[in-house]
Structure formats: C-alpha cells, structure tokens
PALOPA-61024 format. One record per atom (N, C-alpha, C): x, y, z. Coordinates in steps of 0.1 Angstrom, whole numbers, plus 5000, padded with zeros to 4 digits. Last residue first. Example, Ala and Ser with C-alpha at 12.3 -4.5 7.8 and 13.67 -1.06 7.14 Angstrom:
! residues 2
512849785071 513749895071 512950005079 513249435078 512349555078 513249675078 
END
This chain:
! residues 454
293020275469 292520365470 293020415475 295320085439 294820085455 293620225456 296220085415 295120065413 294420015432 299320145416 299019985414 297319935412 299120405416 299920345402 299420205405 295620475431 296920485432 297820465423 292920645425 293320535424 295120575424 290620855441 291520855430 292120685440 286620775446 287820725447 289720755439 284221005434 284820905434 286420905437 282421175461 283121195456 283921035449 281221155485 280221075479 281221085464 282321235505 282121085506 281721005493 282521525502 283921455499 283221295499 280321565519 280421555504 281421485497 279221485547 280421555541 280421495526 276921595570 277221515557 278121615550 275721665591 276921655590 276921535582 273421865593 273021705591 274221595590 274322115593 273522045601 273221885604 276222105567 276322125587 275622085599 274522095551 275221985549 275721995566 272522285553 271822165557 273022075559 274622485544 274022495555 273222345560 275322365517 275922435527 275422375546 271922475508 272722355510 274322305519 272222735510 271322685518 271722515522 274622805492 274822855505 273522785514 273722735466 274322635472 274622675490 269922695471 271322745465 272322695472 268322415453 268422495465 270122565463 267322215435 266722305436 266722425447 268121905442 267921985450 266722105448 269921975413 269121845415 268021905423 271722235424 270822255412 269822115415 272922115446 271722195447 271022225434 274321925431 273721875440 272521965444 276522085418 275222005405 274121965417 277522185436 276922305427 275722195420 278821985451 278222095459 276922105450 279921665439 279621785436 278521845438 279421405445 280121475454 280221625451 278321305419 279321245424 280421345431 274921345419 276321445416 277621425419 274521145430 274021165419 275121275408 275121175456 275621035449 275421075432 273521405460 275221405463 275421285456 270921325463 271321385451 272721405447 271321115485 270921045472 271321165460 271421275503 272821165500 272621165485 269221485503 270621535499 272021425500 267321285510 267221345494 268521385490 268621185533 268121095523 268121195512 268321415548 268921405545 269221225533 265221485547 266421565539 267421475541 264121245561 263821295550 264321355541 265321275586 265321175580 265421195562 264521555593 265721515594 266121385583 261621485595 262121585587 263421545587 261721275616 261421265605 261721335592 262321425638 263421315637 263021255620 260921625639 262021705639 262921555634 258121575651 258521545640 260121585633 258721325682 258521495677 258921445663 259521125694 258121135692 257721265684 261921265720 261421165711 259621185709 262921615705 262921475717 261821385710 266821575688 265221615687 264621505700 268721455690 269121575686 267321635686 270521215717 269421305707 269121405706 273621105719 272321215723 271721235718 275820975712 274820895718 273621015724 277321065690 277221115704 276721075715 276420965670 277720955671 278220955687 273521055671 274220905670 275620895673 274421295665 273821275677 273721115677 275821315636 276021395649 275321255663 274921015620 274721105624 275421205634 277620795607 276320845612 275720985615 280120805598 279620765585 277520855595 281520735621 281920825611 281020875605 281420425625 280520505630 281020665627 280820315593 281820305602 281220445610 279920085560 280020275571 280720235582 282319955536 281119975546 281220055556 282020105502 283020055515 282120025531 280820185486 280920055485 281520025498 279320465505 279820415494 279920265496 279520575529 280020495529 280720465517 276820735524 278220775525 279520745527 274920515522 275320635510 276420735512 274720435552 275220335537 275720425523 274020625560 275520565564 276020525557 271620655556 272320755554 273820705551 270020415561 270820435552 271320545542 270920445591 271520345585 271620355570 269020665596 270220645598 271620555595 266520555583 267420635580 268420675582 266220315606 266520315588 267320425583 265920465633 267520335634 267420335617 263920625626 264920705629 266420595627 262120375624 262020535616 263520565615 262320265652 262920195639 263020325625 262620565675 262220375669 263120345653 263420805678 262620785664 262520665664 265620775700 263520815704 262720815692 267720615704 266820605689 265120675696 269820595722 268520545727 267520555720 273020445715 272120575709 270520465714 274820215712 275120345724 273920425723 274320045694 273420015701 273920105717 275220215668 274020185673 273920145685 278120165684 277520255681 276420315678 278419895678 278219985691 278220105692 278319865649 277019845655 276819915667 280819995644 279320095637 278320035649 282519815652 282619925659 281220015655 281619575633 281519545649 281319695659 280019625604 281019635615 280619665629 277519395596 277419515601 279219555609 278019235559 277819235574 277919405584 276419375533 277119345540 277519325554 275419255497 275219255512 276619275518 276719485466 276419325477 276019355489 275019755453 276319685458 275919565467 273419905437 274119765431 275319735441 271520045456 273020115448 273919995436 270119895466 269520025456 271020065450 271719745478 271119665467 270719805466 272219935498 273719845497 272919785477 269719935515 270420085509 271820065500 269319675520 268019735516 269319865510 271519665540 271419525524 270719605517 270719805560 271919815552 272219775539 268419705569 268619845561 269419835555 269019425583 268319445572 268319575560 271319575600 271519485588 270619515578 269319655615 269919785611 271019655597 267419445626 266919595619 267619635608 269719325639 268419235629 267919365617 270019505658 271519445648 270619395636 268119515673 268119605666 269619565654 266319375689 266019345675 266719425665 267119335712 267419225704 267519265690 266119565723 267319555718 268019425712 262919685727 263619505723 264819535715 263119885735 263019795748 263019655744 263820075722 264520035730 264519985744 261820065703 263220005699 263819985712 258420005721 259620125713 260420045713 256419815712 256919825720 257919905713 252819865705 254019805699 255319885709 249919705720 251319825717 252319775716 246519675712 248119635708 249019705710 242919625718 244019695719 245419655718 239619635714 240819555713 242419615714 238419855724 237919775728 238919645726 238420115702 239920065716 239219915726 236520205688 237620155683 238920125694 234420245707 234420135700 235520095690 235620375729 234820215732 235220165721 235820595713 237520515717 237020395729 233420725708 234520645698 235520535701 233020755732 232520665727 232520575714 234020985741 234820845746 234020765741 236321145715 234521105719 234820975728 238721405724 238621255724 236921235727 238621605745 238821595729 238921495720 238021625769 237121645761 237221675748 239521485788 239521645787 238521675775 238721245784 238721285796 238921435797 240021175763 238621165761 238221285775 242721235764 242221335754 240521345761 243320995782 243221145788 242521235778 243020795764 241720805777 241820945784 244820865747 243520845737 242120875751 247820935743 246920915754 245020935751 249020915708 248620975722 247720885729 249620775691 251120745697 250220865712 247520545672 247920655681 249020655686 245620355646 246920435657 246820475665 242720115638 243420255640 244520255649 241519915613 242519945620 243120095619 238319805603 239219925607 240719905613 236819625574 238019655588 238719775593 234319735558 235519735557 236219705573 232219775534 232019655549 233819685547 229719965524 231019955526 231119835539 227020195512 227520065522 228320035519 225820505512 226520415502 227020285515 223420705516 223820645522 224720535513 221821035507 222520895502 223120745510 222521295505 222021195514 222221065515 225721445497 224621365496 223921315505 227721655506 226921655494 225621585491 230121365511 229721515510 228821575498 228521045514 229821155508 229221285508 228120835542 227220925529 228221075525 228720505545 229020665544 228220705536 227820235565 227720295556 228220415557 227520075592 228220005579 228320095563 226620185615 225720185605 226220085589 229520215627 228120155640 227020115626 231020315619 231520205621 230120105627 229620605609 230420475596 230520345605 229520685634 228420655625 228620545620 232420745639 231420675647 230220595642 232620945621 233420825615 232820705625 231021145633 230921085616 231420935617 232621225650 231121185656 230521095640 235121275643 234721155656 233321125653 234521515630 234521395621 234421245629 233721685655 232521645639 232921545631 236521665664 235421605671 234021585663 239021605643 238021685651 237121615655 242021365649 240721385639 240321485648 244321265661 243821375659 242921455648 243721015667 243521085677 243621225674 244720855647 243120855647 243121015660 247120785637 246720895640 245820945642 246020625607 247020655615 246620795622 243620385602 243720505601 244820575611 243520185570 244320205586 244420345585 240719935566 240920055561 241920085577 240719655545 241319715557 241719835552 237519535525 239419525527 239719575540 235819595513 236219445512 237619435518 237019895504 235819815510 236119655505 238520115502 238919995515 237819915510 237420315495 238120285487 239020125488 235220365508 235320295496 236420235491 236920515529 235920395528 235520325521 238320715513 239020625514 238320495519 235820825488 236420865499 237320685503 235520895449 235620805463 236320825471 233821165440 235221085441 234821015451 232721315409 232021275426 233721165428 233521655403 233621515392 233121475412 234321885410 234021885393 233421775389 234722105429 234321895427 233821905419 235022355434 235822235428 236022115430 233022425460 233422475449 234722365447 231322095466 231922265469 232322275459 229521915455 229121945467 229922065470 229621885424 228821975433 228622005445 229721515432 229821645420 228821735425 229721405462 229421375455 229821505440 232821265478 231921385478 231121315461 234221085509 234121085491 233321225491 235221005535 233820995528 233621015514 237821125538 237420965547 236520965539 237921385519 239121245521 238321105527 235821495531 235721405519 236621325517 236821565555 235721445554 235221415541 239221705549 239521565556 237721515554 239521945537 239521825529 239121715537 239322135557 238922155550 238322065535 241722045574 240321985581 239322025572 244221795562 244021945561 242121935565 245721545575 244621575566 244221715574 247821435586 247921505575 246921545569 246821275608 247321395610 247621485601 245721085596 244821175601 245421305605 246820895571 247320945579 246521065584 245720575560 245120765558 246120825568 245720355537 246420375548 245520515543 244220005527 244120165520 244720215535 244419725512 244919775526 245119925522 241819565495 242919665492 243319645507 241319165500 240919315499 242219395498 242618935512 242218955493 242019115488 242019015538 243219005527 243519005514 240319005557 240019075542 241219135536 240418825573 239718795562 239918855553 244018835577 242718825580 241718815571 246618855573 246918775581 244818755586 247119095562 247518995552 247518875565 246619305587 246019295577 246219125564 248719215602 247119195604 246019185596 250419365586 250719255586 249619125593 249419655590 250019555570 250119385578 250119705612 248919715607 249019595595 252519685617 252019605621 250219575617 253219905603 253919795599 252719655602 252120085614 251620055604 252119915596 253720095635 251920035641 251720015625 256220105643 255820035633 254420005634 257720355656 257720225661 257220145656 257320625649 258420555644 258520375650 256120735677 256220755669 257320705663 254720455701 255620545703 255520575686 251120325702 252920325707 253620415701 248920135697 249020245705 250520215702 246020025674 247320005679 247820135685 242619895681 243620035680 244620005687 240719725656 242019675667 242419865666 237219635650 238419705648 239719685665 236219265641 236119395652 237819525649 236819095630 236419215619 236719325633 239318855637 238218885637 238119025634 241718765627 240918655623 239218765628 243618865643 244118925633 242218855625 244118815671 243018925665 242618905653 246118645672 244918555672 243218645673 248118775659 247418665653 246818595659 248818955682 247618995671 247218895661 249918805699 248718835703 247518865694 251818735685 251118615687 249918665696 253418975683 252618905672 251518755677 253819015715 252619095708 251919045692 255518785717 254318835726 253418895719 257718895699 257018765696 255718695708 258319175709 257519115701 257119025695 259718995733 258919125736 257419135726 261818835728 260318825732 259318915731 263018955690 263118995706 261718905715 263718935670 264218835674 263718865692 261719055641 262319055653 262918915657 260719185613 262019125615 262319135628 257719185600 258319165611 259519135611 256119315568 256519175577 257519215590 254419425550 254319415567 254619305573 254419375528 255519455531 255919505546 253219075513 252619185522 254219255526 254018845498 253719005489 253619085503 252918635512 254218645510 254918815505 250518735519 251518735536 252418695530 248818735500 249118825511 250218815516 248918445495 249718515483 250418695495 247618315519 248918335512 249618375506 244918455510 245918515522 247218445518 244618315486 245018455485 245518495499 244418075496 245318075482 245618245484 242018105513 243418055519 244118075507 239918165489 240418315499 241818255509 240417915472 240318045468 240718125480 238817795493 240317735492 241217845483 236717875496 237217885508 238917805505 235417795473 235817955474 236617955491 235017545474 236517625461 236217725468 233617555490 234717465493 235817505483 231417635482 231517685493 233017605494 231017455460 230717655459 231817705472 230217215470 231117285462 231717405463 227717275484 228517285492 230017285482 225917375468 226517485474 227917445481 225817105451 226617195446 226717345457 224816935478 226316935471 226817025464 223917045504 223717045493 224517065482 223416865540 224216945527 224016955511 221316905562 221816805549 222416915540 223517105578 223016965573 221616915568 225317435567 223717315572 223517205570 227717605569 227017485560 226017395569 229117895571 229017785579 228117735570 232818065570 231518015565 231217895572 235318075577 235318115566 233718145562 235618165615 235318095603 235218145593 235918405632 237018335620 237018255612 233618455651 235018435656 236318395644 231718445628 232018595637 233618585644 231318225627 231918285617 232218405623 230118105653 232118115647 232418175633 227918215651 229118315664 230118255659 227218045636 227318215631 228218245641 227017835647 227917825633 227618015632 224917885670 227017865671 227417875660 222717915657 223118025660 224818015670 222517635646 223317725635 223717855648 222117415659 223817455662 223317575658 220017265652 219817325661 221217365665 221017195621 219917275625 220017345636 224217085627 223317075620 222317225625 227317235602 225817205617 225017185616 230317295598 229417185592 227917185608 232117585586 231617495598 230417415593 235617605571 234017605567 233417515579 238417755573 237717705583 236217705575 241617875557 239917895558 239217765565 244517945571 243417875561 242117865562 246118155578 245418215565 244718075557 247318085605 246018155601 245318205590 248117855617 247817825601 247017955598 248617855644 249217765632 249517795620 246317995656 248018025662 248817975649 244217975643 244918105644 245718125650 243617695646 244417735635 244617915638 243317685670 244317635667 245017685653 241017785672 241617885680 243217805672 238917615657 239917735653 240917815659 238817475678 240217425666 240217535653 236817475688 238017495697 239217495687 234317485676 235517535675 236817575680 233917155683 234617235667 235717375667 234617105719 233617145702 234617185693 235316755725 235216935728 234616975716 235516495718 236316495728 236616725729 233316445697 233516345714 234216395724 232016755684 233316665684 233116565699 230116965662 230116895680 230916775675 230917095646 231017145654 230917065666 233216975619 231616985627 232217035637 234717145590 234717145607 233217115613 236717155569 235617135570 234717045587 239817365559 239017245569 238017275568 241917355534 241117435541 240017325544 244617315531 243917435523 242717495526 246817225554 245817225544 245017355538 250217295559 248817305566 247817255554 252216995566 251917165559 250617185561 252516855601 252616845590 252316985582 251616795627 252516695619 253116735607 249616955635 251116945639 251616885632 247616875627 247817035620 249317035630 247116655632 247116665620 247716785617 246516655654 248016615656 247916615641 244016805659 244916865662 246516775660 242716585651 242616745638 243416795643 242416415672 243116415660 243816485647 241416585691 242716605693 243116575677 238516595678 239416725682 241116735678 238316305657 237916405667 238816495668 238716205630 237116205640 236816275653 239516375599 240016325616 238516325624 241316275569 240216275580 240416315591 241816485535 242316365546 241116375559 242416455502 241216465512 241616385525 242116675477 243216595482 242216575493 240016725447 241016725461 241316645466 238716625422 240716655422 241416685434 235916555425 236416735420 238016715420 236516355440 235716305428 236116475417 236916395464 238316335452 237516335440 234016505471 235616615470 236916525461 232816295472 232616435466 233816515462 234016135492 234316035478 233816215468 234316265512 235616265505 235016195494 231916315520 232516405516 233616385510 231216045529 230416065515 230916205512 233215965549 233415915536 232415995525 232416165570 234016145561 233716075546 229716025573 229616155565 230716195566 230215785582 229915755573 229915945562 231315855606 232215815596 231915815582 231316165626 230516035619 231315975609 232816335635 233016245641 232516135634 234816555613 233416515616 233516395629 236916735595 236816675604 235216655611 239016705569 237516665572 237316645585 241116925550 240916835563 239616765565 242216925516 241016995525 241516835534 244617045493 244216975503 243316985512 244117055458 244017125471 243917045482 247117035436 245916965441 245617015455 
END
C-alpha cells in the first residue's frame, strides 16, 4: 500500500484528498505546514510520494523539495497551485518536482497524476538498488561531493564531471543517473575518445539508409538511444570541433538529425559529460567551443583522485578482493595487514581503475590462499609507478594482465595451453609474463603432502 504525504495548510482540502486517495488503497498522512512535513520526513521511511502546496504559514512549498533531495531523492513531489502560482509550479518542476496540479482539481487527472508519480518513485528505487553506480566511500572528501551531486542529481540541466583518469566520473555518472528523473530511462555511456572521427557523428546521431557507403539499413545514434534517459558522454573533450558545433545544436534545439537526413527527430535526454582535461585552457587555445563548455560546464563535480581520500582505499581494495575471491568460488576475505601496507605505500596515478586490477590480479594469483604483497605488481611492490598518471599504459596493463591470470587459471599454470587460450606464442607470452611479473607457478595446483598439508 502506497504511502502519499499531504501537505496543504487548509484542512478542509487534507481531508477531501485523503478521503480520495483511501478511497483508491493509499496510505495517507498530513502536514499543515513546512516544519511539520519536515519532522515527518525525519521521523520515519520516506513516502511514496508528496502532494505539496506551495504557499505554507511558515515558508513556501518548495522549500521542501530541497529536503527531499537531501533525504529521499527518488520520491516524487506533485505541486498543488492555485492559478496565480502556476508560473512557480513550473519553475519547481524545473527544480525537481514530479509535476504540478491546478486548483480546482480534477479528480480523475488528479489520480493519473498520483499513480504515476508513485510509479516513477517505485522505479527510481528499483534504480538505485540495480544501479552499478554505487559508492563505496568512507572518506569526507566524497561524502562532500555525493551530497553535492544529490542535490544536482534532481535537475535536467547537464552536469560536467572533471577528474583524474580511473577515478570514477562514470561511476558517478550511474549513480546521478538512478538518483534523477530519468531513471526509469536507459543510462547509454559513449566514450568520445574511442570514437574513430569517420563513425563518430553517426555513432552520436544515427544515419539514415544510404547516407555512406555501408548503411545498408537507418540506425539509431546514441541520442536516441538515451531518450527518456541519461546520455554520458566520456571524454567530451576530445570530440572535433564540427561535432562540438553539432552536439551544441542537439542540446540547445532538443533534436538530432542523423546522417543523411534533414529531418529533425526529438529526443529529451540528460546529458552527463567527463573530462580528465583542462576544458577552459582547450577553449582558450581554440579547441574547445567555449560555448559548448557554458553549456555543458555550467554545473560542475570533481571527483577527487584516490589519493586524496585514503580513507577509502582498504574499503575499495576489500570490496575487489570478495568481487575476484566469488568469480572463482572462493569465500570472502579479510585484507592481510602486510598486502594492505602495501597498498596504502603506492600513490595509484590509475585511481581506483588501477587499486581493482591490481587487487584482482593478486587475488588470481593467490589462489584460495590470500595475496600477500608478493602477489602485486612490480611497481606496487616498489611503491613506484610504472606509467605516469592519467596515461593509457595503466589500463593496457590492467587489461592484459587480467586476460593472462584468468587464461593461466584456466590452464592450471600451464605456459603452452595459456598462449594457445591467449592465441599468442609462447616466447611473446614469456615476455608479457616479465613484464607484468606474473609467475605461473601460482596458478599451478597445490602437491599435497602424506597427511594432505600443502
């Protein structure tokens, strides 16, 4: 049974919406003014979704959205006004309301309007349990910046997250995302830097059939493919300057027109964009539109590199371990005391990217037994980095050597079956094993002693 808040000052219009609403199976509680709605949303689980006048005795209406976007941000807010409010009931839909409602009310929209706003709080919920963008900090650092972006997270305006490579913008993206309206919506990711400049404005825009040679068929570009949803564009900074001037369009006009066509197709999507570059110098040398980077930097978030919230990193590098410990069927396990100081000797210029892989490199060489700083990297071991930070050299790295544990585990320590998996000879393999000082012998099973010791 859904719980809806009521908050109005009039008494008589509490009661003729609650006898409406129990009369449908909700649950129905009151409050006549501000504070009260406010010791209701303290006291207790949040509701499913409040029905908010706007003018209150003791401040306006929406002052109590601002509440629920610290509290409660996936419950829907419907604003109650009369006539001469409405152009405030739109600026708070703009600020996070769900929707706003005109007095005299009209019972069946106002129905309409009260299941579907209990509907989209049911689905941001569902969001933010399913979403993969969750947070594991303990650090202030980022319990500053989540509480900055939940109280973004509520408006359409696009957000550009800034910070170091490997440091979670996307993470953080996913979790803005299942934290906003258009959470019910896809969360479609593009990485700009991967886009080959020959493909990239059909990639963002679609094409129609016929626009080049081999478009056989009309495809949806990733704006569509977002729509109703959150589109994240990683690495916005290194788009060209014709697609800057495009993707400008898209954000200013609400529409793309796919390669090929005139057309115009509409799309209402959230932007969230990256960067790990200097977005005001690019503009300033003239590779960067600075008119882009108004309108997608006008809100702004940085996520703070690993090693500046060393709180969070024992929190991190556990969580990995369990995560690389369960792919293999083996139980959780605490971090040894000597491995962790050893993380926390190494200044990780890969961020969290670089603290996973390395952890569950460790874990796969480990085996059931738990890693031990042995078990790490060269330059972890060393406390030096082996690439500088921010460069792809820490991802590559990452990447191989994950394929070459996982095919070694596969081949229970055997060279020859591991490059065959691989597809690489064994002298090249060899060679990566040096590099990446991964010793084979680890992945090898256990001989057992006469009493059945190791």
């Amino acid at each position: 049974m859904a719980a809806i808040l009521v908050v109005d000052d009039e008494r008589e219009i509490r009661a003729v919406l609650r006898g409406i609403l129990e009369r449908q199976g909700f649950e129905v509680e009151e409050a006549g003014t501000l504070s009260e709605a406010r010791r209701r949303l303290q006291r207790g689980p949040a509701p499913d979704a409040v029905l908010l006048d706007l003018r209150l005795p003791d401040g306006e209406g929406t002052a109590l959205l601002d509440d629920l976007r610290d509290r409660a941000p996936e419950v829907s807010a419907v604003v109650i006004s009369g006539h001469g409010s409405i152009p405030a009931a739109v600026e708070a839909v703009r600020n996070g309301a769900f929707d706003f409602l005109e007095k005299p009310l009209e019972r069946q929209r106002f129905l309409i309007t009260v299941r579907n706003a209990v509907e989209q709080t049911a689905l941001r919920r569902r969001a933010m349990e399913q979403s993969p963008g969750a947070f594991l900090s303990a650090s202030p650092a980022m319990e500053a910046l989540l509480q900055e972006a939940r109280r973004l997270a509520a408006s359409p305006a696009p957000i550009l997250i800034v910070g170091e490579t490997g440091s979670g913008k996307e993470v953080l993206a996913r979790w803005i995302h299942a934290r906003s309206r258009e959470a019910a919506g896809p969360f479609v990711a593009l990485n700009c830097a991967a886009l080959p400049e020959s493909l990239a404005e059909s990639e963002l825009f679609g094409h129609v059939k016929g626009a080049f040679t081999g478009a056989d068929a009309p495809r949806k570009g990733k704006f569509q493919a977002a729509d109703g949803g959150t589109l994240f564009l990683d690495e916005v900074g290194d788009l060209s300057l014709p697609l800057q001037a495009k993707l400008l369009r898209v954000l200013e006009e609400g529409s793309v027109e796919p390669v090929g066509s005139d057309r115009p197709v509409a799309v209402r999507v959230r932007v969230l964009a990256a960067t790990h570059r200097d977005l005001a110098a690019r503009a300033r040398e003239g590779t960067f539109r600075e008119d882009l980077l108004f309108r997608i930097g006008g809100l702004r978030l940085r996520v703070p590199p690993l090693r500046e919230r060393p709180e969070d990193l024992p929190l991190l590098a556990r969580h990995f371990l369990d995560e690389a410990r369960a792919r293999q069927g083996w139980p959780p396990a605490e971090l040894p005391p000597d491995f962790l100081r050893a993380l926390r000797a190494y200044p990780w210029p890969g961020n969290v990217r670089e603290l996973r892989w390395a952890v569950e490199r460790a874990a796969l060489l480990a085996g059931p037994a738990l890693p031990g700083p042995g078990h790490l990297p060269a330059e972890v071991r060393q406390g030096t980095p082996a690439a500088a930070p921010g460069s792809l050299e820490v991802a590559r790295q990452g990447a191989e050597a994950r394929a070459i544990s996982e095919a070694l585990a596969s081949a229970r320590g055997n060279v020859a079956a591991a490059a065959r998996l691989l597809k690489l000879s064994r002298s090249r393999l060899y060679e990566k094993l040096a590099e990446l000082s991964i010793d084979p012998a680890a992945f090898r099973p256990r001989r057992k002693g006469p009493a059945g010791e190791s």
